[in-house]
C-alpha positions as CSV (number, residue, x, y, z in Angstrom):
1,X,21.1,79.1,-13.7
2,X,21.2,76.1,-11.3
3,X,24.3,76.1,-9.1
4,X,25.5,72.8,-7.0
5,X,26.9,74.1,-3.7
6,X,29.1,71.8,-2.0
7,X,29.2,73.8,1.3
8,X,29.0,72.1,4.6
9,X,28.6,74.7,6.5
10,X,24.4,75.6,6.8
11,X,24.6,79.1,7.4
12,X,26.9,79.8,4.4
13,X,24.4,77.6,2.0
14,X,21.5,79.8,3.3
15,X,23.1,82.9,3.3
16,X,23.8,82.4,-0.4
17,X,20.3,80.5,-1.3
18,X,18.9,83.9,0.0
19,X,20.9,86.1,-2.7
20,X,21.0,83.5,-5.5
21,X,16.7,83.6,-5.4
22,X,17.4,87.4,-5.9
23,X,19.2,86.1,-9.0
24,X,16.8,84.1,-10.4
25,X,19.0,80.9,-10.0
26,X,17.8,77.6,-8.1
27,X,20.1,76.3,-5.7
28,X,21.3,72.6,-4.8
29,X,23.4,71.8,-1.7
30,X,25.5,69.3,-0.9
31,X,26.6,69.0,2.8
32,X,30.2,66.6,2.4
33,X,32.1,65.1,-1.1
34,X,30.3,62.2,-1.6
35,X,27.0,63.7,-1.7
36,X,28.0,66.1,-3.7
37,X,30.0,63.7,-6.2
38,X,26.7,61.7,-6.3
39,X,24.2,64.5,-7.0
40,X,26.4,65.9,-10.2
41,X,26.7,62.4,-11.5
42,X,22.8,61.7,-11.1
43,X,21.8,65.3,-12.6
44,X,25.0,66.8,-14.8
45,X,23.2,68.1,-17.8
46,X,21.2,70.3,-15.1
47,X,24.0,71.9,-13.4
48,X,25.5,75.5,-14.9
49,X,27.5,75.8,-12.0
50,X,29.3,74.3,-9.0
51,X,30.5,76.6,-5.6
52,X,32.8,74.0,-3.7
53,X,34.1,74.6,-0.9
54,X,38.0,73.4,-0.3
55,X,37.7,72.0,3.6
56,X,34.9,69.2,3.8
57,X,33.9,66.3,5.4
58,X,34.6,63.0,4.4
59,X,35.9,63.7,0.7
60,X,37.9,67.4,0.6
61,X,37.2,69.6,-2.4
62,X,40.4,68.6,-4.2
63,X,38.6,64.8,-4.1
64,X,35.5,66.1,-5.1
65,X,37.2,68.7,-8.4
66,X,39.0,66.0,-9.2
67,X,36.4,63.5,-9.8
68,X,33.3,65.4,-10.9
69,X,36.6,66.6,-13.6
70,X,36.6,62.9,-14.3
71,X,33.2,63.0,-15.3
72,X,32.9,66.4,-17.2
73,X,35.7,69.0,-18.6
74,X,33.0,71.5,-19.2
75,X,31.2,72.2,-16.2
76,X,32.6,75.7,-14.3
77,X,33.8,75.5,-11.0
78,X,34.5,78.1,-8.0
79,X,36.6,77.1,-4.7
80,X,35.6,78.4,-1.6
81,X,38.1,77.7,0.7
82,X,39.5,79.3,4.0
83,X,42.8,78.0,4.0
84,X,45.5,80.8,3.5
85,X,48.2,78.6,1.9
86,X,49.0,79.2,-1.8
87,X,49.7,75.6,-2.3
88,X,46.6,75.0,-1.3
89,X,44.8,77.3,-4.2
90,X,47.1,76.6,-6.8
91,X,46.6,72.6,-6.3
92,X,42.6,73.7,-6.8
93,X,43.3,75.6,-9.8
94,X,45.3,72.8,-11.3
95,X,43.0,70.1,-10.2
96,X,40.8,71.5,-12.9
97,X,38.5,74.4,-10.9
98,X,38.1,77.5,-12.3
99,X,38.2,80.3,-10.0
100,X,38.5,80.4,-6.2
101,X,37.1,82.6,-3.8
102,X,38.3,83.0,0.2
103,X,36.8,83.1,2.8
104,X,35.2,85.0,4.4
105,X,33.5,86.5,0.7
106,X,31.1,88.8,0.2
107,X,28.0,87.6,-1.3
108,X,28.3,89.8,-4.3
109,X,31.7,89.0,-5.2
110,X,30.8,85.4,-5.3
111,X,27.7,86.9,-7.1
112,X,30.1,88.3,-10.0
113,X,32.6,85.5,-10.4
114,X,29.8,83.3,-11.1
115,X,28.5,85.7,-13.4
116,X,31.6,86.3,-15.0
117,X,32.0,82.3,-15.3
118,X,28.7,81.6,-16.7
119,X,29.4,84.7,-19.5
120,X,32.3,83.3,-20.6
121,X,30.8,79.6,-20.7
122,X,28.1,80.9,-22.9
123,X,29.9,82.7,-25.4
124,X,32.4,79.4,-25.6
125,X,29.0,77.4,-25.9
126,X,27.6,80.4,-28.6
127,X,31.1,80.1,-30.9
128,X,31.0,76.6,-30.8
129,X,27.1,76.7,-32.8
130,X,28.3,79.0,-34.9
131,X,31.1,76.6,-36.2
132,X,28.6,73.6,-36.2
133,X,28.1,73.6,-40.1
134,X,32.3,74.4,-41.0
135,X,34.8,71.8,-40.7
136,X,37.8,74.5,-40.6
137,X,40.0,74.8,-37.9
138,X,39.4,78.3,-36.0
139,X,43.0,78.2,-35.5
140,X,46.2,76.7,-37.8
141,X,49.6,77.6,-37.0
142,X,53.1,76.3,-38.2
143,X,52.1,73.4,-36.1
144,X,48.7,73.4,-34.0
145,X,45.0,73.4,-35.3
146,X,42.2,74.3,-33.1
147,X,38.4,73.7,-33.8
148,X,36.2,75.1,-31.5
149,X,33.3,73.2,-32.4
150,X,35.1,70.2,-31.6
151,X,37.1,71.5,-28.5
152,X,39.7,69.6,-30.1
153,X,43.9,70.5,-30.0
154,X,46.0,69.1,-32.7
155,X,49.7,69.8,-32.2
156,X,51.2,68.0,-35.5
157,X,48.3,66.0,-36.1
158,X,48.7,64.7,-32.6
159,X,45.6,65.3,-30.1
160,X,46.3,67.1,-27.1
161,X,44.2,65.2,-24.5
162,X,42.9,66.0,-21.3
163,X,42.4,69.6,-21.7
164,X,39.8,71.8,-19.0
165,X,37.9,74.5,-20.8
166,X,40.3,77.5,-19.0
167,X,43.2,75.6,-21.1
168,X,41.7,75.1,-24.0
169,X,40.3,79.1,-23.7
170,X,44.1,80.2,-22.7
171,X,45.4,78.1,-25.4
172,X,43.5,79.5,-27.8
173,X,43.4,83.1,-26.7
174,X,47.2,83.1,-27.4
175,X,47.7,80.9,-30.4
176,X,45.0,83.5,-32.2
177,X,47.7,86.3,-32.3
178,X,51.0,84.3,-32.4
179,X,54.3,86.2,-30.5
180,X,51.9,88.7,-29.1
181,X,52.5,88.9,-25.4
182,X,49.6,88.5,-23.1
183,X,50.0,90.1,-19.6
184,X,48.2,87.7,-16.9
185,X,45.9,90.7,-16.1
186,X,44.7,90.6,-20.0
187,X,44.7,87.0,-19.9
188,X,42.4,87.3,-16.8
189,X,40.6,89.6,-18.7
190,X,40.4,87.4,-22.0
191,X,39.6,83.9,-21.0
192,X,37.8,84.8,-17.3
193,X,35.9,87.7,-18.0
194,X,36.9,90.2,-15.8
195,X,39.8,91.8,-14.4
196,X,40.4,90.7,-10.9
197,X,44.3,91.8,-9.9
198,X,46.5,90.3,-7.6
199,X,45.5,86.9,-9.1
200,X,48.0,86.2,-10.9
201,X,48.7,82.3,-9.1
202,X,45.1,81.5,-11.3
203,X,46.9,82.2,-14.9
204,X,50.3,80.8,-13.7
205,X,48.5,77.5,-12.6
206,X,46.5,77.0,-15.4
207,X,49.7,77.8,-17.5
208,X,51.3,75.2,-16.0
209,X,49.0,72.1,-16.8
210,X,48.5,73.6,-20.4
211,X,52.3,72.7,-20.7
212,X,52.5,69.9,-19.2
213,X,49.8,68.4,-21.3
214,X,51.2,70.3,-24.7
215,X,54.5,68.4,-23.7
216,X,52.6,65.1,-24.0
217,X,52.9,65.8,-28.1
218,X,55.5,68.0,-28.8
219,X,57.8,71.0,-27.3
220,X,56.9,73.1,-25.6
221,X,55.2,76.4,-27.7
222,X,54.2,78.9,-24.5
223,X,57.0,80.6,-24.1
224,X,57.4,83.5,-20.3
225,X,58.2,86.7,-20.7
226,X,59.7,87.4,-17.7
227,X,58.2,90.7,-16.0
228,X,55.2,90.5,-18.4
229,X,53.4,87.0,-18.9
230,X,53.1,85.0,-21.7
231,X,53.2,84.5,-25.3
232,X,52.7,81.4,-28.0
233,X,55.1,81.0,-30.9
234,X,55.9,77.6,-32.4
235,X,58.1,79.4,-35.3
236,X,61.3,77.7,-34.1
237,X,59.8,74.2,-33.4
């Protein structure tokens, strides 16, 4: 892999170079936003990865997800960030990142998130060549189609726009198996690749946006089940 950290602080970016050669995996760095907005724009179809930390000079990380977003939907991204606040995390997660890790981290949790990312962004990549030479939807419900190959979201033959890849994932995790409920830890599980709990803000954020997008087009078809998590059903639509 080749990761884009945007981490300003030098002994963190060393720290991690030293364990991400162990990996195999080259490492950029980018010390504040702008730099680090600039170097994804100039080389984003050589990135796998971006680490970016929340707190940073000049441009903060929510800046920085929310225009390298602008730019590309697909490309996985981790927060790093110190700050305690929920808010803070949730606004990340909605923003469009991924995952976040807090500081202070151990190297080999950051290690497996990223591994856990990069999994789950190759087998999205690997389904999607699969359906290269079929026109079919993957998914077709009383009212939604999904093509994988396409990343595309019909809801009445209406196109759900704007979608990040942990939407689309969630969206089509739950429209597969329609009124099954989906616990967030198996959702965690499912679309993230690894069970991580206590993390429940990351599926309830991401939740969240999906909605508000699927909104855009139509009522709403993700339905809470409170105490549990979540389920899809467009039956009574």
């Amino acid at each position: 892999m080749r990761i884009l950290m945007v981490e300003d602080d030098n002994s963190v970016a060393t720290m991690m170079e030293m364990f991400f050669q162990k990996e195999q995996w080259q490492l950029d760095v980018a010390a504040d936003g702008q730099q680090a907005i600039d170097m994804f724009k100039t080389k984003q179809d050589e990135y796998d990865m971006i680490t970016l930390d929340l707190n940073l000079p000049g441009k903060d990380g929510m800046q920085v997800a929310r225009e390298i977003r602008a730019v590309s939907k697909a490309i996985p991204i981790i927060m790093l960030t110190a700050r305690d606040s929920e808010s803070d995390q949730v606004l990340g997660l909605e923003l469009g990142a991924d995952d976040y890790v807090t500081k202070p981290f151990s190297p080999m949790t950051l290690i497996a998130r990223i591994k856990a990312l990069h999994r789950r962004a190759e087998l999205t990549e690997t389904e999607t060549q699969e359906q290269e030479t079929s026109g079919e939807y993957d998914v077709q419900t009383n009212h939604l189609k999904i093509s994988q190959r396409l990343r595309e979201v019909l809801f009445d033959d209406q196109v759900v726009e704007g979608l990040t890849p942990k939407e689309f994932d969630l969206l089509l995790t739950m429209s597969q198996k329609p009124k099954q409920v989906f616990s967030r830890d198996k959702l965690l599980e499912l679309v993230w690749g690894y069970q991580y709990f206590g993390e429940e803000r990351t599926v309830d954020a991401h939740i969240k946006k999906l909605r508000q997008k699927l909104e855009k087009v139509g009522p709403q078809v993700i339905q809470t089940v409170w105490g549990i998590g979540y389920k899809f059903d467009d039956t009574e639509v």
